[in-house]
Structures are given as C-alpha cells and as structure tokens.
DRENZA-395508 format. One record per residue (C-alpha): residue in one letter; z, y, x. Coordinates in steps of 0.1 Angstrom, whole numbers. Layout:
# DRENZA-395508
   votor      c3      c2      c1
       a       Z       Y       X
...
# end
This chain:
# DRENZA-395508
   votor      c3      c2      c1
       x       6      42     140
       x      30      33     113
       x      45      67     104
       x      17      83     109
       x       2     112      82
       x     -35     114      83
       x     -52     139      65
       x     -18     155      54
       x     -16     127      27
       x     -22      91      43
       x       9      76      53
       x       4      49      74
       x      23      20      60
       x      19     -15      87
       x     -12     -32     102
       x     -32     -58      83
       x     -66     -64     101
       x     -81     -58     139
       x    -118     -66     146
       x    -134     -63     177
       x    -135     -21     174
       x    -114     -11     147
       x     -82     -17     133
       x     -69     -20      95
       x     -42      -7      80
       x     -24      -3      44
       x     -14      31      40
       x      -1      53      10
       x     -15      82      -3
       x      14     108     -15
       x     -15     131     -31
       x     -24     100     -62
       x       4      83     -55
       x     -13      47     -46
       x     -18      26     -19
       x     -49      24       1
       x     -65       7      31
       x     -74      28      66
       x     -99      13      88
       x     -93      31     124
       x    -117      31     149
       x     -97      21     183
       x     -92      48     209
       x    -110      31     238
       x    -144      34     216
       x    -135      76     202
       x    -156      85     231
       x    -184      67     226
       x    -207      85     201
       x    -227      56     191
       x    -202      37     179
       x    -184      68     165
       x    -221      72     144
       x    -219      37     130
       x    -184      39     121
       x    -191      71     101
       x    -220      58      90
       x    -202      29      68
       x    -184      58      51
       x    -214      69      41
       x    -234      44      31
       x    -203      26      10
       x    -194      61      -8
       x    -229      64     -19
       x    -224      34     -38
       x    -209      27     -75
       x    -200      -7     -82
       x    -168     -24     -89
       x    -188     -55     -66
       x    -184     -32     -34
       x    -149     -16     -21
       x    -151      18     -27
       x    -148      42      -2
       x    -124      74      -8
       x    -120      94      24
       x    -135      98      56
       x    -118     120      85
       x    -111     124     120
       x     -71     140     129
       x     -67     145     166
       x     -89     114     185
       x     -86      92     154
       x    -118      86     136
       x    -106      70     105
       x    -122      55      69
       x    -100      58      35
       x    -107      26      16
       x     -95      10     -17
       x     -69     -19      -9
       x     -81     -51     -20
       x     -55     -82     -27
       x     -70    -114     -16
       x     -88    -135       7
       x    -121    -137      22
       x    -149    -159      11
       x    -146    -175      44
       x    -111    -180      37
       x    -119    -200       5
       x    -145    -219      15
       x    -123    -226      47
       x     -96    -241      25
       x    -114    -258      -2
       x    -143    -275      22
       x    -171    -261      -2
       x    -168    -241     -39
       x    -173    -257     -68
       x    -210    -257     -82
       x    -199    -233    -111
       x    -178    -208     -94
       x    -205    -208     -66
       x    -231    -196     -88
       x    -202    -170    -103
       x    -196    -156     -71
       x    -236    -155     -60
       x    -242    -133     -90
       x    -210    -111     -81
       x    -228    -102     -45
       x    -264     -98     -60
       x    -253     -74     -82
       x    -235     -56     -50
       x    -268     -56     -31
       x    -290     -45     -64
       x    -265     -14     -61
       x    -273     -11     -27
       x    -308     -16     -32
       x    -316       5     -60
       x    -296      34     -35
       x    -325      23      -6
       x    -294       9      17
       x    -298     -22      32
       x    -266     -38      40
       x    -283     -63      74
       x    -244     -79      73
       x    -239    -104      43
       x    -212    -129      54
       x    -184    -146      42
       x    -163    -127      62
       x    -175     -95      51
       x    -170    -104      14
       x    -133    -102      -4
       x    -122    -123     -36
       x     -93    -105     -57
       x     -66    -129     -76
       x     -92    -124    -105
       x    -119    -141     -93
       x    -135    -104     -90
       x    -158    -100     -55
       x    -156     -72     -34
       x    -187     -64      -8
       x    -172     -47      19
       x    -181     -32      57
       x    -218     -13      55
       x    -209      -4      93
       x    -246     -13     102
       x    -260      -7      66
       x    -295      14      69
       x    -308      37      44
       x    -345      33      33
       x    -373      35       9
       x    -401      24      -9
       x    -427      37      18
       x    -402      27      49
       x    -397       1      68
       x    -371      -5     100
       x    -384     -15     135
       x    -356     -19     156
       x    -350     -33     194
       x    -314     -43     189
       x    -305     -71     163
       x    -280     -59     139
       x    -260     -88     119
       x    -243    -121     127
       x    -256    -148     140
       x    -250    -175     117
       x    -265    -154      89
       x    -292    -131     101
       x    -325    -134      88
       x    -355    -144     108
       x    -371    -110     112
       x    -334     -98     126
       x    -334    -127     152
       x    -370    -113     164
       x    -358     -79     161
       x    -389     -78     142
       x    -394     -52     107
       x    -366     -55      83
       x    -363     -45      46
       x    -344     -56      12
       x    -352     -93      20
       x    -332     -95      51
       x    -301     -96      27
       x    -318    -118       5
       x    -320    -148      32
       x    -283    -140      42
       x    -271    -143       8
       x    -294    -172       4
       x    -273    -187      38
       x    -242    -178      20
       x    -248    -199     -10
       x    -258    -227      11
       x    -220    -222      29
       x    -204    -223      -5
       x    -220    -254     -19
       x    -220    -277      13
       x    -195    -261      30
       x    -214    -254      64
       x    -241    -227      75
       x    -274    -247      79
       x    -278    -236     114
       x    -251    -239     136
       x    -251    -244     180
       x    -227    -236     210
       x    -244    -203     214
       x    -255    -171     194
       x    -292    -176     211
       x    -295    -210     199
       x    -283    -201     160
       x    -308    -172     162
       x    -338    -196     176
       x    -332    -220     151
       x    -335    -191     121
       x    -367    -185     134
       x    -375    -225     140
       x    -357    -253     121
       x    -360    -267      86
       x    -328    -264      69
       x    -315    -295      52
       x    -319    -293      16
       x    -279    -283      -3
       x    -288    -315     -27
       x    -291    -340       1
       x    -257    -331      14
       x    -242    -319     -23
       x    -251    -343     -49
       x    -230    -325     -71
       x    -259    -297     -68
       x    -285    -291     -94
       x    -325    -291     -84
       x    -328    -261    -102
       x    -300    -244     -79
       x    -315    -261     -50
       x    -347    -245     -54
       x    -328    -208     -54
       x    -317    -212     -22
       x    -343    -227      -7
       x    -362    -201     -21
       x    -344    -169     -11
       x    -339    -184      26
       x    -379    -187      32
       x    -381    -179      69
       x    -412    -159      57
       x    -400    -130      39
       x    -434    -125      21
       x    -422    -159       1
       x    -386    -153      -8
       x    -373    -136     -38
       x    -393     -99     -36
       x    -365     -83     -47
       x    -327     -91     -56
       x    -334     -84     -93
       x    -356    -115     -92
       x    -330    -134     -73
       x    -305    -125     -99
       x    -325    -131    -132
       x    -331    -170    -117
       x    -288    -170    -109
       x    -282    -166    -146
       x    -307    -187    -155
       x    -295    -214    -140
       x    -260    -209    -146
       x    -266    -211    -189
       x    -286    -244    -179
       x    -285    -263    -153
       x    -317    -279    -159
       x    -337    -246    -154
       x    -364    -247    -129
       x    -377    -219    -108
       x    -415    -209    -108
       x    -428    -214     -80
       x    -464    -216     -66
       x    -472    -248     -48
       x    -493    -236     -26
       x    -466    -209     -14
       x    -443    -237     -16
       x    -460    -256      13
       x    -469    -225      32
       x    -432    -225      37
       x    -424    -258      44
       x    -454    -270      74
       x    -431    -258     105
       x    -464    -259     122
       x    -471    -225     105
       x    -444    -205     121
       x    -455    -204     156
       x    -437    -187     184
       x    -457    -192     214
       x    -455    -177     245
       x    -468    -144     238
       x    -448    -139     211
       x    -415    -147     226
       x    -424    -121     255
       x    -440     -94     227
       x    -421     -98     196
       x    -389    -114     203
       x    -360     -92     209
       x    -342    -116     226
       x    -368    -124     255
       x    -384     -88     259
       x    -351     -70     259
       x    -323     -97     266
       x    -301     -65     275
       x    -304     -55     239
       x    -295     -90     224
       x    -267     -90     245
       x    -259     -55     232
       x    -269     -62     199
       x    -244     -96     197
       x    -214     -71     210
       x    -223     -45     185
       x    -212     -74     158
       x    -175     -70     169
       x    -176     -40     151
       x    -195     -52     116
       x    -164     -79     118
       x    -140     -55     109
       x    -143     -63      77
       x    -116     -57      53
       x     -91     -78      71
       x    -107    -101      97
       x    -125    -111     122
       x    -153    -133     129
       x    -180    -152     154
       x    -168    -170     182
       x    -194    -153     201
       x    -180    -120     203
       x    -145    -128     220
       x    -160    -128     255
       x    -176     -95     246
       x    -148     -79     231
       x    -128     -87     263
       x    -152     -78     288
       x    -156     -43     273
       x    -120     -35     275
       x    -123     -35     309
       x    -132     -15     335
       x    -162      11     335
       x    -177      -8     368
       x    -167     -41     358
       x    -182     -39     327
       x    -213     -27     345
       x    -213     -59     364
       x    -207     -81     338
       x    -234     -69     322
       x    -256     -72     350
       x    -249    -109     351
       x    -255    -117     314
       x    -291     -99     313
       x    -297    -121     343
       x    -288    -151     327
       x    -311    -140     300
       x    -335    -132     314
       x    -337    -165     327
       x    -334    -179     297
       x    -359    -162     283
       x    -384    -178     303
       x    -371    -211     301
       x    -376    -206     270
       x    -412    -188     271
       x    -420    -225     293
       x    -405    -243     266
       x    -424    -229     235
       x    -457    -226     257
       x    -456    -268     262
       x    -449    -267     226
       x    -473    -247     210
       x    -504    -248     235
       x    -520    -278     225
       x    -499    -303     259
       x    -493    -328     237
       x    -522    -351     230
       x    -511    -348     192
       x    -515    -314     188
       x    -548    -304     174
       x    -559    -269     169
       x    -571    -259     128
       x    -605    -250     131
       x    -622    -221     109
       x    -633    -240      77
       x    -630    -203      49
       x    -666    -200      32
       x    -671    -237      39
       x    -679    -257      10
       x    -653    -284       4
       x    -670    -308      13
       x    -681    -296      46
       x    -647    -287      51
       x    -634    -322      50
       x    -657    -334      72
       x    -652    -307      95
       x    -611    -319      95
       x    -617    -353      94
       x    -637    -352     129
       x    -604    -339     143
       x    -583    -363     128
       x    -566    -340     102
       x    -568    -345      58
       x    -582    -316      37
       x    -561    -312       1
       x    -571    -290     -24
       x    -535    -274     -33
       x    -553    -247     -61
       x    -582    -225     -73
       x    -584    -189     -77
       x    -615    -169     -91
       x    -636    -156     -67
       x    -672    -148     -62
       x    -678    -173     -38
       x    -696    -206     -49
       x    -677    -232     -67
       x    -654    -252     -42
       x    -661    -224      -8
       x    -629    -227       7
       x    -614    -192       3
       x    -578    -198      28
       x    -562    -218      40
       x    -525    -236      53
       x    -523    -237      84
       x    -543    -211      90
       x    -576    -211     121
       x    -560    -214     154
       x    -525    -229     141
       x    -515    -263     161
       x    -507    -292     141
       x    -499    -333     148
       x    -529    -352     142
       x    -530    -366     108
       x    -515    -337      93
       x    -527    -318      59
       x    -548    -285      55
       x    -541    -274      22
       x    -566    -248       8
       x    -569    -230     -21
       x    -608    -233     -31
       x    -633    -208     -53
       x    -637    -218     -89
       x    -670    -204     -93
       x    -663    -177    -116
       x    -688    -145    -120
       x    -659    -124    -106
       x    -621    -121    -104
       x    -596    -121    -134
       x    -573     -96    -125
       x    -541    -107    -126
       x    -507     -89    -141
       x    -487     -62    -122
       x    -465     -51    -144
       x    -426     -53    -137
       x    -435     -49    -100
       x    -428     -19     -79
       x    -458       2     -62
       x    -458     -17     -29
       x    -453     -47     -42
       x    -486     -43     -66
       x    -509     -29     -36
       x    -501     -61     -19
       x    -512     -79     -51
       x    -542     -57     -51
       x    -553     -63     -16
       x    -550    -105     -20
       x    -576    -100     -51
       x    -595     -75     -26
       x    -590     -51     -50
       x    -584     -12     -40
       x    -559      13     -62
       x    -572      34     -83
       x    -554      66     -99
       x    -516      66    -102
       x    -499      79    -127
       x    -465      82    -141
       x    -446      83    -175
       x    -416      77    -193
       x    -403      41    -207
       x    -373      28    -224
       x    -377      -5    -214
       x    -393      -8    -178
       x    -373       6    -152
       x    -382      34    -127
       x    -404      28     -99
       x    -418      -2    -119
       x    -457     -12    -133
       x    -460       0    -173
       x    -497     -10    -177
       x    -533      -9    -156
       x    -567       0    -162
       x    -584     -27    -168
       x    -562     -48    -184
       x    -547     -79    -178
       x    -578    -111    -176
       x    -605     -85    -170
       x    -630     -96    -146
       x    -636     -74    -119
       x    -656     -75     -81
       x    -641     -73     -50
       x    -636     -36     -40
       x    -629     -26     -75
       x    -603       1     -81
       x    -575      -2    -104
       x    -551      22    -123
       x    -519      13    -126
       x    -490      39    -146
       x    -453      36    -129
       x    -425      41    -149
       x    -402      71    -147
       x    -371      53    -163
       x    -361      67    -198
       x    -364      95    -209
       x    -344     121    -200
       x    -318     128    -228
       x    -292     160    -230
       x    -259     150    -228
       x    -223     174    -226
       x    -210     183    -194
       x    -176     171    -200
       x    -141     183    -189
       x    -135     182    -154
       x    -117     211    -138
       x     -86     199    -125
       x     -94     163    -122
       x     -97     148     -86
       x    -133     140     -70
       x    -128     103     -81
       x    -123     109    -113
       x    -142     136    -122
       x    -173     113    -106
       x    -162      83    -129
       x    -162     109    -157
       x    -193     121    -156
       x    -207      84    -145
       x    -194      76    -177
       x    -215     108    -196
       x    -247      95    -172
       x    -248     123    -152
       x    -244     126    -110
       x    -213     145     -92
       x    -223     165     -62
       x    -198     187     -42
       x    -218     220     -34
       x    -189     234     -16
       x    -149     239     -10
       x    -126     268     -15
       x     -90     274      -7
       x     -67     272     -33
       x     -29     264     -45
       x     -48     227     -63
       x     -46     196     -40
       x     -71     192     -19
       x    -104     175     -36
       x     -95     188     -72
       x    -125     202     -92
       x    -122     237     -94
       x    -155     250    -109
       x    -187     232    -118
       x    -222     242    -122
       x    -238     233    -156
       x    -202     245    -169
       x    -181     224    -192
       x    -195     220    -229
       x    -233     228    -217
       x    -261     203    -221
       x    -276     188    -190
       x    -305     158    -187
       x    -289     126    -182
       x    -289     116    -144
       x    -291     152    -132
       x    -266     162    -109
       x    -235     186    -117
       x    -228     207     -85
       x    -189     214     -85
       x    -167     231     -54
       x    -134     212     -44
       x    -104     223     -37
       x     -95     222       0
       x     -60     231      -5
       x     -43     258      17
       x     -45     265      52
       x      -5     282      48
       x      17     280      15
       x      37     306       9
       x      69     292     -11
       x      87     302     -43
       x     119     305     -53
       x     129     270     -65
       x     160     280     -77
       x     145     290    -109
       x     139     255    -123
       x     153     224    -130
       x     156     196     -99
       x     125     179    -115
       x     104     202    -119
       x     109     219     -88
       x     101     188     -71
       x      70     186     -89
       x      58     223     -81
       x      64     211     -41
       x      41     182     -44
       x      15     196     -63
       x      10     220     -29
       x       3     193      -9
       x      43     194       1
       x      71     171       9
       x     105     173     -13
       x     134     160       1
       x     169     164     -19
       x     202     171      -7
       x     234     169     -29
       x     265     193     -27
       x     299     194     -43
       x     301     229     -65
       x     309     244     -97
       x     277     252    -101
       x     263     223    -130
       x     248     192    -118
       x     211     195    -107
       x     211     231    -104
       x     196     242     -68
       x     216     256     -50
       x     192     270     -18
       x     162     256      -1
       x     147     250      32
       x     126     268      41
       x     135     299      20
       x     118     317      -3
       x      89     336       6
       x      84     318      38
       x      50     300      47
       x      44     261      55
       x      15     244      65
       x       3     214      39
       x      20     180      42
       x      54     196      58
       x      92     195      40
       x     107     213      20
       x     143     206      13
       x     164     214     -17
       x     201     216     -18
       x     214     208     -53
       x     246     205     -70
       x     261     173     -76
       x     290     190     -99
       x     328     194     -96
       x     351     167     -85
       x     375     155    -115
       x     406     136    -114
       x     429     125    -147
       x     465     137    -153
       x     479     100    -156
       x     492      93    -191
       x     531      86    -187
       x     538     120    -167
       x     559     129    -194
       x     597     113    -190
       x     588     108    -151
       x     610     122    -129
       x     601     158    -115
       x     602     152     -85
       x     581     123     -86
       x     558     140    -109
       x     552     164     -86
       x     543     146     -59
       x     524     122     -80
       x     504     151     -94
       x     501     165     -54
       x     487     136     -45
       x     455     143     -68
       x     449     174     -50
       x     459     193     -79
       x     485     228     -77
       x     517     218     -92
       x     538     243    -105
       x     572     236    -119
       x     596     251    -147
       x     626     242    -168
       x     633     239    -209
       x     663     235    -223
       x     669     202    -241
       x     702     187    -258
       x     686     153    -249
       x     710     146    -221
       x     683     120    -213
       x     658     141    -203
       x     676     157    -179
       x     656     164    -145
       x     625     148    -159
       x     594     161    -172
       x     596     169    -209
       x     560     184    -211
       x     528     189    -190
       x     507     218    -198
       x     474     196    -191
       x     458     163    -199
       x     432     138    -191
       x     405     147    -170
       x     409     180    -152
       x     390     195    -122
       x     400     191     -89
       x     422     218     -71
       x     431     237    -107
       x     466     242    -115
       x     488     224    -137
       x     527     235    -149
       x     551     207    -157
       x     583     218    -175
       x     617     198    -163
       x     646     191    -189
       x     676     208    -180
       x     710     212    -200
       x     722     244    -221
       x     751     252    -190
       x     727     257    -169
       x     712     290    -184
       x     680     296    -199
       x     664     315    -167
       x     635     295    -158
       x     633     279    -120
       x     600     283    -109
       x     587     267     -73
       x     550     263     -64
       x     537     236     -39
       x     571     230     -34
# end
C-alpha cells in the first residue's frame, strides 16, 4: 500500500495497526497538507457486505459526532476494492497500554480520565448512538493527557422511544454488559457498565471477571459478584467505590440512568474525596442478593444468546476482530483462533464452524443441567420466597419464619394500603434462596394516598417509569422553552411536587425544548473546507449540512454556496445547507509561464494537482519557466503531475586577477580553460618588459560563461603598429 493515492489526495505513508479485519495506516493528505490515519478494510472481507456495512457504519456514526473526547472522522471512500475510513492521527498509547505498564492508574488521574470518556459517550448519547464497545483498547491517551474514544464500528443509532433486540452479541467479552452477554435489549446503560468495568481496570489493574474462555467471562457478567475496587485498592476512596459499583449493577434498571448522572457524581468526587453517592438502600440490596438474578433453565434456552443460538455467539465473538481495530491495536485472546480460521478456505471454514456450534451446543446444555440443579430448588437449602405483598408485617414474618427465612423492613413508601401491608418485595415470589436468608420489603405507611414524588430533570421515559411504580398514569404533555433545563428533560407537573394523589391518577408533566431559539449571523464560509466551515459555524451555534456537490476549479469539499447566505440571521441550532466542491472530473491547464515559480506551483495544487520542478541552465533569469508538462491547454485528471521546467540562470566564471603581466600564451590558455572565447591583439609599449605579455584585458571579474574576452600582448615599436589578431588560436 505504501505509495498509494486514495481519494486523489491520501498518500499512504507506512503501516501502524492490523486488527483482525482491517488494517491502519498513517497517510498524508496533499489537499490540507497534514497527516492523517487510514483504517482499510482487508481485501479478503471487500466481498462480504456485512462487514463492508459495519465498516461504513463507524464512519458514520463517529462523523456524526463533535467532541475533542472522540477521534474525528474526516473521509470515508471506496477507490477500486478498497473500502477505506479517513481518520485524525492520534500520538499516543492506548489505555490498555498504560494500565499495562503502570499495573493500575493512579486514583486521581483515574477519575481524570473517567470523566474524559463520559463526556465522549454524553456526545454519543445526546446524538442517540450507542457505542456497545468501551474498552481499553478502543480508547487513545495523547502526550497531554487528552482521551480520545475511538472505533464506533458496531456503534447503533437510537432514540428515546427505541430500544435494540438483537440475536448476535456485539462487544468484548471482558467488558460487555449483562444484557449483551444474553443478547438481551440494549440501550445507553450498556456503555455505562463497560465504562464502569473500565474504571474498575484502571484502579485495580484487572477486569473483575476474567476465565480461559469468552463463554465463561460472559456467564460470570450475568452471574458473579464483583469484588469491591477498595478491597483490592486501599488507596481507593468509598465514595469512588460506590461509582463503580454503581454504574456496573448487573441490573441496568439500577445503574446510573443516564451518563449525565454518572458524570455529575465523577466530579463530585474528584473536588472531594469524601463525597458519597445517593443511593437507595433498598435498590442497593436488590442488587447485591445474587439470589435475585436467576438464570434457570428456561431462560438459558429462551433468553440467552449463547445457548439458543450458539452459532450466533460464535459469530458474534468473531465479529469482535473487527471492533479491535481500534486505532492501533488489537485485542482478546479469544479472537486469534477466529481470525485464523476465517482466512481459510470457504469449505474449511464451513467445517470449522460446524464443529464449534457443536461444541456449543453441548455446552449449552451442560450448562442448561447445570443452572437447572442450581436454581430448581435440589439443594435441600434452597427454599422458594413465597407471596407475602398485601400481607400485614406481621403475617408476613410468620409466613417466612415457617420456611426458615428473616423478614426486614428495608423502607416505607405511601400507599393506600394499611399501615405495615407489605407492598414488594426482595427477592421477589418464586425466587430461590439459602435458608436463613433475608426478605427485605418495603412496607405501606398508612397514608390517605400517595405523595407524588419529583420528576423533574428526568427525560420522558425515564418519568413514565416513575409514574407507573406510584401507579400513576400520564396525563397531558406538553412542551416549552427553558434556559436552564435541557431539551427532552421534566420543567414542572401538574400536581406539584408532595401532592397526594390515588392510584390511577393522571399527571401532567411539561418537557423542555432547550433554550430558546436565538438569531445569530451566518458567518463567512465560502471557500473554507467542510471541516472548517463545520467548526465555524459550531462556533456561531448553528449545524453544517452538505445538500449537494458541484464541479468546480476549488478542491474538492470546499464550500461553494450556502443556504441561509452569509450575513443573514438564522435560529441558533438550525441547519445551514451548503454544496461542496467536488473538484473536476478533467482540468484543463494554463499557461504557467506567465508567473513566478511560486506561484505557479500554487495555482497546480489548488486543482487538486501535483507540481514537480525541473531546473535548466539558460539566460533566461533564474525561476523563470521555461515550458511545462503537460502543455498548455491540455487536460489532466485530478491528483496527476504537472511538471515545470525552470531556469536555474547562466553559468559564471571570474577572469583571475593577475592576467595582466602573464604571458600570452599562457593567458590564453588559462582563459580557454574557463570556457571563455579568447581573442588576442598587440599594443605598442616602450616597456621592454612587457614584451609578449598581457598589458590589458578588456574584462574583469565575474563574466558569463562562453562570452568573449580580448587580451592585448606588449610588443615593441619595430615591430609595426598593425595589430595581430588570432581567435581560438
């Protein structure tokens, strides 16, 4: 590859990274004059339109993106059978790198680089893409300090009313969140836990779940109990503890809601390291009793990916080679065998595939057996929750006490239900539990009704969620502007805040719009590139969008027109259409001969050409052109060379200082010998001294080369006054 011109402007430069699919290289781009990074997608996968889709897909879900937390995308294009991604160039190492060589990050730099990623993913969030890939590996560190989330290649665009079902599981391993491992629904939380499993890395210096196969991680995400950061980081504050505790709840209904939330606490606790997270108790437990998250044996043959469809988790663990190609390299042990295995044959890789869904298939059930002894009540501790909700407390604790199990009363809510009717419970009815264990319940406190709680701040979803715990129904929705609470977010509800209210009530809320629109300039952009013209008008708070491309003589992607014009008002966050330049199809070439060296050059690479310079001995001044290559008036396609041929002057040589009183003849050949023409004569002189040498030379210091120079030779009166001319003698 190296050589190579991609897109008439990418010069490959050398190779820096391979993953399992694609390969990286640094490259420079002769349009801006910088260097960049190519990600290439190899040849043996071109064909394959899948992976073709995901590759393009990272393009587009990176460019969509504005952050200086997230490598910025430039280019996307395919030249010939090579797919390829145009990429800023980022000097530095991985987070996995540095945690690699340093064992485990220091507390404080920890929580600097935790904040760096959130505010990546708030990015992506508040752009509905879900980036399903937060590693180490897939996150750069500049000299600065400065993080950089790359390689969206499996990112997925949503919204507030979607949610993603999928039957393959997308991510690594070591990192993926529960609901990935299950193949189960997936939203913004899934890169909540795997930045939440990335913390954990960077302050004990290991993932929290870690086994000799990519099954095993996965069951244990779903399964284990992670040891706490604290108990194998002293050095850790409780505080920070909690966060990542918190945002790796296996249940996703118990981490952080959103990454704003996440964030908020990570700059709490890096101003004091004393702050402690709220945090309700009850949740807390819900979380904790292992019990709880049951996978039984209808669950691992309905839910789980790995058991219905062991083809797919196969499938899903060699899609990962190509999320590894981050920046500059690779990852997971588990993906060698893959990557090997698919660069082989179309039949062996048949058969090889053959064998691993039989191996899991078997597995599967093994481990269907396995979960069934587990959580069907064999063991002779295991005793089944019975139904104690609308029980009075007392009641209750009989009712567990008979089995062998401990009623405690973890909190109270309003309700309508007599004072101390169990209202839920943890474990829920049905759940299997060791003898002696606790049943926590949150119990009625009697009230004539519910106080209805605060929903502002949250987003929509999040507040009919709210509403249906209170068994409460939404009323009227409405919207309106606000400086201060930001768009998509609860202003205020009718009734207010501490009203009581009966089950079934509705409830009004009003959602923010964001601020209110404001007029701003359109400012100057023609001529700028797309890059900067979208910084520019990011600056001025308004949106870029390309509505077309023309051909013209500008490079390609320069702003040619836009749409408000420049100097007209436009709402803040509206969008300014503008058409591109796309460059031209054929140049037809000037005369270059009419300017100066520089500026010639300049006119070739401002249409997308290549200058190349020749010198040439002539009279002609130095710099002037002397002819080009192609010649005027001829047309090139964009990217090819034009070559200039331009003077490098005339050739001088110096007439040497004692030529006068040398002898003639050596004078002439002296003179000869600088490739000058000689010509001689003879003066008269009386100074019998002087006699056949040179008494004058009719030039001095530096003259060209091959002009002609007369030296006069001293001769005596006798010999006649007639003078005795000879030329190259």
């Amino acid at each position: 590859m190296k050589g190579t011109i991609l897109g008439t402007r990418y010069e490959v430069i050398e190779k820096i990274g391979e993953g399992g699919m694609s390969e990286v290289y640094k490259a420079k781009c002769h349009l801006l004059n910088r260097f960049v990074a190519i990600k290439i997608l190899k040849k043996e996968f071109a064909r394959d339109k899948e992976f073709v889709e995901k590759f393009k897909r990272e393009a587009a879900s990176s460019a969509a993106l504005n952050c200086n937390n997230i490598i910025n995308i430039y280019d996307v294009g395919t030249q010939d059978d090579i797919n390829y991604i145009v990429m800023e160039l980022v000097t530095g190492k991985t987070l996995k790198d540095i945690i690699k060589e340093n064992n485990r990050i220091e507390i404080g730099r920890a929580i600097d680089y935790s904040i760096q990623i959130a505010k990546a993913l708030e990015c992506a969030h508040k752009n509905n893409i879900i980036h399903r890939d937060i590693k180490p590996q897939n996150i750069m560190v500049t000299e600065d300090g400065t993080i950089k989330v790359a390689d969206f290649g499996i990112a997925k665009a949503t919204d507030y009313n979607t949610i993603i079902n999928t039957t393959k599981i997308m991510g690594s391993a070591h990192y993926f969140s529960p609901e990935q491992a299950k193949g189960s629904f997936v939203d913004f939380r899934t890169d909540i836990y795997s930045l939440g499993i990335v913390m954990y890395e960077m302050l004990v210096g290991k993932v929290p779940y870690d086994a000799d196969t990519a099954v095993s991680v996965a069951l244990k995400h779903i399964q284990e109990t992670p040891k706490e950061p604290m108990e194998l980081n002293p050095a850790v504050y409780k505080g920070l503890n909690d966060i990542v505790l918190k945002a790796m709840e296996k249940d996703a209904a118990n981490r952080y809601s959103t990454i704003h939330e996440l964030l908020a606490d990570l700059n709490e606790i890096k101003g004091n390291p004393y702050y402690q997270i709220k945090k309700s108790n009850f949740e807390d437990d819900f979380t904790r009793v292992m019990d709880a998250v049951e996978v039984d044996d209808n669950t691992m043959i309905k839910d789980s990916t790995m058991i219905r469809d062991g083809m797919n988790f196969k499938k899903a663990l060699h899609d990962d080679e190509y999320e590894d190609d981050d920046e500059y390299e690779d990852d997971d042990e588990y993906e060698d065998d893959d990557n090997v295995g698919h660069k082989k044959g179309k039949k062996k890789k048949i058969g090889f595939w053959a064998i691993i869904a039989a191996m899991v298939v078997v597995i599967g059930v093994s481990l269907a057996v396995l979960f069934n002894m587990m959580g069907t009540g064999s063991s002779k501790n295991q005793i089944e929750v019975p139904k104690i909700e609308g029980l009075s407390k007392d009641d209750a604790t009989k009712k567990l006490e008979e089995l062998g199990l401990v009623l405690e009363v973890a909190g109270e809510e309003d309700s309508t239900e007599p004072k101390d009717t169990i209202i839920r419970s943890n474990p829920k009815e049905g759940y299997k539990v060791k003898k002696g264990s606790k049943v926590k319940v949150i119990v009625s406190n009697g009230g004539e009704g519910i106080t209805l709680k605060d929903f502002s701040k949250m987003t929509l979803e999040e507040a009919k969620k709210a509403l249906k715990d209170q068994e409460l129904e939404l009323g009227q929705v409405s919207e309106a502007s606000d400086d201060n609470i930001e768009e998509g977010k609860i202003i205020s509800q009718n009734p207010k805040v501490g009203t009581k209210v009966k089950k079934g009530d509705k409830i009004s809320l009003v959602v923010s719009k964001g601020k209110e629109s404001k007029e701003v300039e359109v400012p100057d952009i023609i001529g700028l590139s797309k890059e900067d013209a979208t910084k520019k008008l990011s600056d001025a708070k308004l949106v870029l969008e390309v509505e077309s491309e023309e051909e013209s003589d500008k490079p390609q992607g320069t702003v040619l027109k836009c749409n408000p014009t420049v100097g007209a008002k436009a709402k803040q966050d509206s969008r300014i259409r503008v058409v591109l330049s796309k460059g031209r199809q054929f140049i037809t070439l000037d005369d270059f001969s009419k300017y100066s060296q520089s500026a010639a050059a300049d006119k070739i690479e401002q249409l997308g050409l290549k200058c190349k310079i020749e010198e040439q001995e002539s009279d002609k001044p130095k710099g002037t052109i002397i002819s080009q290559n192609p010649a005027p008036g001829k047309t090139v396609k964009p990217g090819e060379t034009v070559t200039l041929t331009v003077s490098k002057g005339q050739e001088t040589v110096n007439i040497p200082g004692n030529i006068v009183r040398m002898d003639g003849k050596e004078a002439y050949d002296k003179l000869k010998s600088l490739g000058l023409n000689v010509v001689q004569d003879t003066r008269i002189t009386t100074d019998s001294t002087l006699y056949g040498k040179v008494i004058e030379c009719s030039a001095s210091g530096s003259v060209p080369k091959g002009s002609t120079v007369t030296i006069y030779i001293g001769v005596s009166g006798n010999q006649g006054e007639k003078p005795n001319q000879e030329e190259n003698r």
